[in-house]
N, C-alpha and C positions, 0 to 999 in steps of 0.2 A: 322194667322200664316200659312206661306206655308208649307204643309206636304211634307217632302222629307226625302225617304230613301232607302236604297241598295235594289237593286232587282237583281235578276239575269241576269247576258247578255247571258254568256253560260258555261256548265261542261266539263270538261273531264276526264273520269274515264278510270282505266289500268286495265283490263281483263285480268285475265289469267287459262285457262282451267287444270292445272297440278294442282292446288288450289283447294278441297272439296269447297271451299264458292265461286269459281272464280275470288276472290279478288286481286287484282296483288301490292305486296306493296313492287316492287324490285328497286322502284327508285322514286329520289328527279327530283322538275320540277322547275327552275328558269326560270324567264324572259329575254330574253336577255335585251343587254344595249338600242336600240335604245323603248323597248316596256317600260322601264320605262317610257319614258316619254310622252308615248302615253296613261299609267294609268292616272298622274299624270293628263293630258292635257285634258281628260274627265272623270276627279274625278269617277275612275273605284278603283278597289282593286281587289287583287288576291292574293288568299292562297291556302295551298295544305294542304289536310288532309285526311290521310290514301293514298287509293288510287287514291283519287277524286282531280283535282284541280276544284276550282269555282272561278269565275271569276263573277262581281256584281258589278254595277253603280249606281251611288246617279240617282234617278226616283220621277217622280210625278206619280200614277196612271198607273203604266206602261210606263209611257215615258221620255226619260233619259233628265237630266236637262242639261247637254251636248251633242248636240247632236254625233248619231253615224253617221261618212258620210260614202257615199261608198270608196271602198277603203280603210277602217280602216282598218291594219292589224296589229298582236299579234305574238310575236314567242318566241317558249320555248324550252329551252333545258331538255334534258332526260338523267340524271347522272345516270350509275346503282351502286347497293350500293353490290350486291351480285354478288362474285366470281361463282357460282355453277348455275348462271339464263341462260349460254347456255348448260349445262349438261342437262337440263331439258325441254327444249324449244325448238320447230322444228322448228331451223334456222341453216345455215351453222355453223357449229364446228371452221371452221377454220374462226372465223370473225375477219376483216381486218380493221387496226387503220384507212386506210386511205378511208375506207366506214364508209356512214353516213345510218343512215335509215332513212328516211324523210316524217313525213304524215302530212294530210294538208285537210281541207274540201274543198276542189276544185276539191276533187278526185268523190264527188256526189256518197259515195257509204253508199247508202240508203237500210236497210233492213227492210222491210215492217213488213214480217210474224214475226219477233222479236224485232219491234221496236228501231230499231237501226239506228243510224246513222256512219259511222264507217272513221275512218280520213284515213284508209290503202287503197291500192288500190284497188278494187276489184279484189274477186278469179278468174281466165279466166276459161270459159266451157275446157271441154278435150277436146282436137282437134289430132285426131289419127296419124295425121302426124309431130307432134312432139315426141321428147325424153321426157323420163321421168324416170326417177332415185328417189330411194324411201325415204319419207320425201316429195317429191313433191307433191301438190292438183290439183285438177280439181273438176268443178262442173259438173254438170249434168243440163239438162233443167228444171229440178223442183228446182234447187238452191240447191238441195242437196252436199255436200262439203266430197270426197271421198280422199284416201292419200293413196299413191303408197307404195307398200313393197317391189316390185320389180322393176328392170328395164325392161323399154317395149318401142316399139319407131316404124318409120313406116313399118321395115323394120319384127318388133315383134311385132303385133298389139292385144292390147287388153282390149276389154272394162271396163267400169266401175265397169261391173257388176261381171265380175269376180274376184272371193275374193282369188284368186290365186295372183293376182296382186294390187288388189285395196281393202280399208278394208272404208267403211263407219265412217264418222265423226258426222256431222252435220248439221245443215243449217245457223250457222254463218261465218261469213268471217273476216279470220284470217290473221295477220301479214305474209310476205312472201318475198321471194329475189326481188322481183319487186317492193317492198319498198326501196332498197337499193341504193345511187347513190355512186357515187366517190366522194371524196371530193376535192376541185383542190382551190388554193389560187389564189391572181392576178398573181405571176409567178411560176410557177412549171414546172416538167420536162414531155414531152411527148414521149412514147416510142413506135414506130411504130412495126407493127407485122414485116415487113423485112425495112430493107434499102431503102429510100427513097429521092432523087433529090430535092424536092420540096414538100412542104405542103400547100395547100389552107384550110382558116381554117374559120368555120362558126359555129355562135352561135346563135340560138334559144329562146325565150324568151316568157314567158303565151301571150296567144291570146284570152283575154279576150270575145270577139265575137265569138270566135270558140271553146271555154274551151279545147286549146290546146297548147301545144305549137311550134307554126310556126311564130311567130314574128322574124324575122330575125334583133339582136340589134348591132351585129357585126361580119365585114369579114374581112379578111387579108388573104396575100399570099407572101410565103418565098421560095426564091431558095436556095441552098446548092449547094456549088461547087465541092461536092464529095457526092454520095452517103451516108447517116447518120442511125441513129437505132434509133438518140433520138434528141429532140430541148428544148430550153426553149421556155413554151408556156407563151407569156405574153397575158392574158386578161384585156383590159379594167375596168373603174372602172363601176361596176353593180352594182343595187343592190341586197344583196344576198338575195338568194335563189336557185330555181334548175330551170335546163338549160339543154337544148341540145348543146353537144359539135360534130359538125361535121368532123373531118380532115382526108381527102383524099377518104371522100366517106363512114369513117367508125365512126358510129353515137358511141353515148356516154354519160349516162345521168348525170348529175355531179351536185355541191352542193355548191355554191358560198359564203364564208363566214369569209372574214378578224378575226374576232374577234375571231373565234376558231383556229385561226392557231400556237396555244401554248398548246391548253388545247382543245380535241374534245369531246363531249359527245356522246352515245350511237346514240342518233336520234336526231331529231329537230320537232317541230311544229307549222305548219304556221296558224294561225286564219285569212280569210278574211274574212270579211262583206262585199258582193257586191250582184249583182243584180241577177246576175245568173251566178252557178247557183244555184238550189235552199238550195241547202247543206250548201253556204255561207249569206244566210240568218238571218243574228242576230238579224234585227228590219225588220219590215213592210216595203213595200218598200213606200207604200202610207202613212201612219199615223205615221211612227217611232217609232211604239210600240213594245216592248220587245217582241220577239217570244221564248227566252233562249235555246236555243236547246242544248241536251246533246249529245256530241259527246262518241265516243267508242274507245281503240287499244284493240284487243283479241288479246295476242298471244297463239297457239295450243302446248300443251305438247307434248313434242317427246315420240316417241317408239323407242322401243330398243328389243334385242334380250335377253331374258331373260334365264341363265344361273344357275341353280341350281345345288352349288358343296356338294357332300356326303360324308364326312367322309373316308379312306384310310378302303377298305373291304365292305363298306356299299354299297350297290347295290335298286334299286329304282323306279320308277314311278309317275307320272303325271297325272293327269286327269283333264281336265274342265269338270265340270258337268254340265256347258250349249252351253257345245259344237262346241266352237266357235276358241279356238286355239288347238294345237296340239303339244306333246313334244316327243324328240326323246331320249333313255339313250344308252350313250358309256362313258364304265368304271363305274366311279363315278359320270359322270357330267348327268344332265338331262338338254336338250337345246330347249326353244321354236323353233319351225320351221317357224314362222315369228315374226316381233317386235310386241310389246305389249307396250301401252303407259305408261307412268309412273305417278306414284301421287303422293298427300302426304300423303294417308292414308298411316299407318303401317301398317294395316294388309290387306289381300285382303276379301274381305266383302261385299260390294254392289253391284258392276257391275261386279268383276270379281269372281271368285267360285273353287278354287283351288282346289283337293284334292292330296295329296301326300303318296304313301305306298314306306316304306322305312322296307328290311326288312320281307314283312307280314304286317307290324304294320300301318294301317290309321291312318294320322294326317291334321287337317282342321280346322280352316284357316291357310293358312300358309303366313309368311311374303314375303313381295312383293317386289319389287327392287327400292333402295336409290340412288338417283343421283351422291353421294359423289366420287364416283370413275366409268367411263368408260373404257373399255376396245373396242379391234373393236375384228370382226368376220366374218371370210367367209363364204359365204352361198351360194355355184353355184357359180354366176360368182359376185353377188354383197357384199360389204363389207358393215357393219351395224356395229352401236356402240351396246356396250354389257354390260349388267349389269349382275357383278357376285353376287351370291344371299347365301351365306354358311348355311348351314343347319349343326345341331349340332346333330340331333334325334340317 
């Protein structure tokens, strides 16, 4: 009797750091329509449970009785199920139906010192001569993963290490706007920054050999017999996935994908099994034996300004008693002087160490800030979302 049965091909589990367990259980993950029948076509299955999908092939001994070729690819979509998961999440506020977030193991972003394999882009070192506006990451040469509180840029230059500007995270690599492309159907509309004569127009496609993408899969070029703001861009039929869109010189990363153009989900992810690189490794390349790799998304919980209101007369104070943030009182309000991440603990307890005298009167611990409602705040010249905190003492 031949023994055959599921094994694993590969995981993908949803991370998320504003979570005490890091368990991210803010969304359903379907297959799309053409990966159905590439389960079905190497007697694969895939279910999602909790946070984790797994994904598992009928195998003998480790090698799948269908086999896997190069080239096999897997794509899922990312439903979210919670209204309140950008209140809490350090990703732009303002996210845009017609961005997709797209991650994909071809991105090879391998984390050694935590065992990760991670499907988001990697986080880029800080490079001084760029902007940076707060909620923005940079690492560090030792992979360390720091998050801007302030804006600094090169004309305000200022290191990692100063906790003026930069507050330490971690050393995992986390979900970020350079996950994000446009999302553009075969025809949609393109809107140029000024009026423009003529559009030369070039699309980009993976370059497997160079795990980039410079494959040029189509061009075209349109004159306008008046100056214009905007054209219907007809693309070609592709197949989907992301692309570099070229026209007039001004690059554009976008996300090709008939099938969502009624109904778009959160993100998308793409599973290849191919040769390299080695990220997209699901079998051996010599024996076709199961290598199952568990893939990662981390996304990082946002900070916010944290706003403690006191009662009409009651007057007040702050303290951390490990000395790491700082509060200011006008009036009744007591206001951190930079953001403070947000959790789900209720109360503040482990990492963070509150003490509040309201009054005279010390009270500790005290409750931390709930994502339910944001407010924004100025601070200098940067605005920060705000979480108001009411205290009743």
């Amino acid at each position: 009797m031949i023994d055959i049965k599921f094994e694993g091909l590969f995981t993908i589990e949803l991370l998320h750091k504003y979570f005490t367990d890091t368990l991210c259980p803010d969304f359903s993950i379907t297959p799309s329509t053409p990966t159905l029948s590439v389960i079905k076509g190497h007697k694969a299955i895939v279910k999602q449970h909790q946070n984790k999908l797994y994904a598992g092939i009928q195998s003998k001994a480790g090698i799948p009785f269908m086999p896997v070729e190069s080239g096999m690819r897997m794509t899922f979509y990312l439903w979210l199920n919670n209204p309140l998961f950008a209140n809490y999440t350090n990703l732009p506020a303002g996210y845009n139906s017609e961005k997709i977030y797209y991650f994909t193991n071809r991105n090879n972003n391998k984390d050694v010192p935590n065992a990760k394999q991670y499907l988001s882009v990697p986080i880029a070192a800080y490079d001084k001569t760029l902007p940076y506006v707060p909620g923005n990451l940079a690492k560090d040469n030792t992979n360390k993963v720091y998050r801007a509180i302030r804006s600094n840029n090169n004309a305000n230059k200022h290191a990692l290490t100063e906790l003026n500007f930069w507050r330490p995270v971690d050393t995992f690599s986390y979900a970020t706007d350079n996950d994000v492309l446009q999302y553009r159907a075969a025809l949609s509309t393109y809107n140029f920054l000024t009026p423009q004569s003529f559009a030369s127009i070039s699309v980009f496609g993976y370059n497997k050999v160079m795990n980039d993408y410079t494959s040029l899969v189509f061009a075209n070029a349109l004159s306008f017999t008046t100056p214009t703001s905007s054209f219907t861009l007809k693309l070609p039929s592709l197949p989907n996935g992301k692309y570099s869109l070229v026209v007039n010189g001004v690059q554009e990363w976008i996300y090709l994908n008939d099938e969502l153009s009624t109904n778009r989900p959160f993100g998308v992810i793409d599973i290849f099994n191919e040769a390299k690189p080695a990220s997209c490794n699901l079998v051996d390349n010599v024996t076709g034996a199961l290598l199952s790799p568990n893939y990662s998304i981390y996304f990082l919980n946002r900070a916010t300004v944290w706003k403690y209101v006191l009662p009409p007369t009651k007057t007040g104070s702050i303290t951390d008693m490990q000395g790491v943030y700082n509060f200011t009182t006008a009036s009744n309000d007591i206001t951190s002087n930079a953001p403070i991440p947000l959790t789900d603990s209720l109360l503040i307890d482990n990492l963070l160490k509150f003490k509040i005298t309201v009054n005279g009167h010390h009270f500790t611990p005290i409750p931390s800030a709930d994502p339910q409602r944001l407010t924004s705040l100025t601070l200098g010249t940067d605005t920060y979302a705000c979480s108001e905190i009411y205290i009743n003492y």
